[in-house]
C-alpha positions in Angstrom: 41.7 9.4 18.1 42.6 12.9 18.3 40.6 15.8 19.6 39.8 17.4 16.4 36.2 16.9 15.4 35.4 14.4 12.7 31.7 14.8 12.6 29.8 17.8 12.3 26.3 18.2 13.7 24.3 20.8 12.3 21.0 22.4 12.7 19.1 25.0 11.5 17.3 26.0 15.0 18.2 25.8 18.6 14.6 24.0 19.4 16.3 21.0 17.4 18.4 20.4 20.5 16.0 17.8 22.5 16.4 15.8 19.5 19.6 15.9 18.3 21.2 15.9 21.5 20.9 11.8 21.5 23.2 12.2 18.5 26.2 13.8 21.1 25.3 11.4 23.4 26.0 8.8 21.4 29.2 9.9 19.7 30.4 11.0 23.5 30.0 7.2 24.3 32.3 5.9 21.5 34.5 8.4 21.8 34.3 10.5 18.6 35.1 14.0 18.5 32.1 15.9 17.1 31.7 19.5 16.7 27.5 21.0 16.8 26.9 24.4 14.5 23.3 25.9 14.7 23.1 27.1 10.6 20.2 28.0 8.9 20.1 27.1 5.4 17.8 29.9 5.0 19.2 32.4 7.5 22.4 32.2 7.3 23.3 30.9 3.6 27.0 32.4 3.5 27.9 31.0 6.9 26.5 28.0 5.5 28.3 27.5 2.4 31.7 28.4 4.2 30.5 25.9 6.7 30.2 23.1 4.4 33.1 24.2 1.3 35.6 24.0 4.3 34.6 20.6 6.4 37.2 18.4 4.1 40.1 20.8 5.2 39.2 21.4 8.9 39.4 17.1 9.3 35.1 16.4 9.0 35.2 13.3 7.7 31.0 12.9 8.2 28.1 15.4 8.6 25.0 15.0 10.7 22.0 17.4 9.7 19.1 17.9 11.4 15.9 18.5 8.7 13.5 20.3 10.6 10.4 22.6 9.2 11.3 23.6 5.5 13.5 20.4 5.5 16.4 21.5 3.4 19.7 21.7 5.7 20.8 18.5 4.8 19.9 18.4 0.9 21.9 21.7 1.1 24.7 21.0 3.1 24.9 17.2 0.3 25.1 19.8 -2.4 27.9 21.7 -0.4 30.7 18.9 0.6 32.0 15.8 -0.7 31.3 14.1 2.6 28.9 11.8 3.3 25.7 13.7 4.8 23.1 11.7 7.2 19.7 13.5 7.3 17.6 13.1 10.8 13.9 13.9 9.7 12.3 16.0 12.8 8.9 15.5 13.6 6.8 18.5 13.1 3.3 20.4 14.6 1.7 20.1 11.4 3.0 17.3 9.4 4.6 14.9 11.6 7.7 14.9 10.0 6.7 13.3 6.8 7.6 16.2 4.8 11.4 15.9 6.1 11.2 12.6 5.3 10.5 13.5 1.9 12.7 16.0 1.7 15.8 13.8 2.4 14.7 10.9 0.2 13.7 13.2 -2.7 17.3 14.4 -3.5 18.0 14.9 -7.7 20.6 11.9 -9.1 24.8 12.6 -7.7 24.0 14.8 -4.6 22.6 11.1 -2.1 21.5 12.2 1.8 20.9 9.0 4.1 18.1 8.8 6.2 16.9 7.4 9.3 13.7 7.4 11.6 12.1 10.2 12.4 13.4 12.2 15.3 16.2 9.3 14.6 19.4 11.2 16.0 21.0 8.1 17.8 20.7 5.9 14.8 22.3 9.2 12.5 25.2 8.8 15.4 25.5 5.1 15.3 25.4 5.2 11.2 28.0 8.3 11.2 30.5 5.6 13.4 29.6 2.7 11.5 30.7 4.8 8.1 34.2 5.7 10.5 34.6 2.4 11.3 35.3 1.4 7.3 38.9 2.7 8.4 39.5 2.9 11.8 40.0 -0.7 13.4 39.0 0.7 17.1 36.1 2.2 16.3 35.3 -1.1 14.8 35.5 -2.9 18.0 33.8 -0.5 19.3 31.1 -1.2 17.7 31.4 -4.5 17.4 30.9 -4.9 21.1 27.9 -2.2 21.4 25.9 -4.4 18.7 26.6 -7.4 20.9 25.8 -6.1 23.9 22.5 -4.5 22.3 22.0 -8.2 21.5 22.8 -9.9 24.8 20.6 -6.6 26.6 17.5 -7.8 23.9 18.0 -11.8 24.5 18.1 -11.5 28.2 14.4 -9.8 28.4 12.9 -13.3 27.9 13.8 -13.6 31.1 11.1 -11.2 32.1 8.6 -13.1 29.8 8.4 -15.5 32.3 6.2 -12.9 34.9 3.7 -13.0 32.1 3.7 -16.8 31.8 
């Protein structure tokens, strides 16, 4: 795998970093090259478009948007590219982060945005490799072996059922 970022991460604020930054983490483990943009839908609409008309041609083949307060980055960014876009919901003051959930699932017919938990960055990671994966045999294995050793790691706690017995 080359050097040249296949996954973009965006978000609209820097206080979505906390969150978000499980997403690098993850991506860092397998390997992927990922590239991070702080672009407000709202502030920075322009930098935004050319952001998102221009990820096919500079090798994105996946984006990651954070859906913080007003919740529309990634609806926006799906209306923007052809590539597949995974919304992370972030959880909010006043509404938990139900309203990004909302926001990401309530997206008109021919522009989908997928979804995961709330303050969910690892699983937006994992879910951006395991859409990679559909072509790139190492990445496969890759995960292939993470999802069996997140198996073996979850099996082997029985062992510590046995101090409650």
């Amino acid at each position: 795998m080359s050097d040249k970022p296949i996954v973009g991460i965006l978000m609209g604020s820097d206080s979505d970093l906390p969150v978000m930054k499980k997403a690098f983490d993850v991506l860092k483990e397998f390997e992927v090259p990922f590239e991070v943009k702080i672009i407000s839908a709202h502030r920075n609409p322009d930098i935004h478009a050319e952001y998102t008309k221009t990820a096919v041609a500079r090798g994105l083949k996946v984006i990651i948007a954070a859906a913080g307060m007003a919740a529309h980055l990634p609806g926006v960014t799906a209306g923007s590219t052809p590539l597949p876009v995974i919304g992370v919901p972030l959880k909010s003051k006043s509404l938990d982060g139900v309203d990004a959930v909302y926001s990401i699932l309530q997206m008109p017919p021919g522009v989908p945005v997928a979804t995961v938990a709330i303050d969910g960055a690892k699983n937006s990671a994992l879910l951006a490799i395991q859409i990679l994966s559909t072509g790139d045999d190492s990445l496969l294995k890759k995960m292939i072996d993470y999802k069996e050793k997140m198996g073996e790691e979850s099996y082997a706690k029985n062992e510590k059922l046995k101090e409650y017995l």
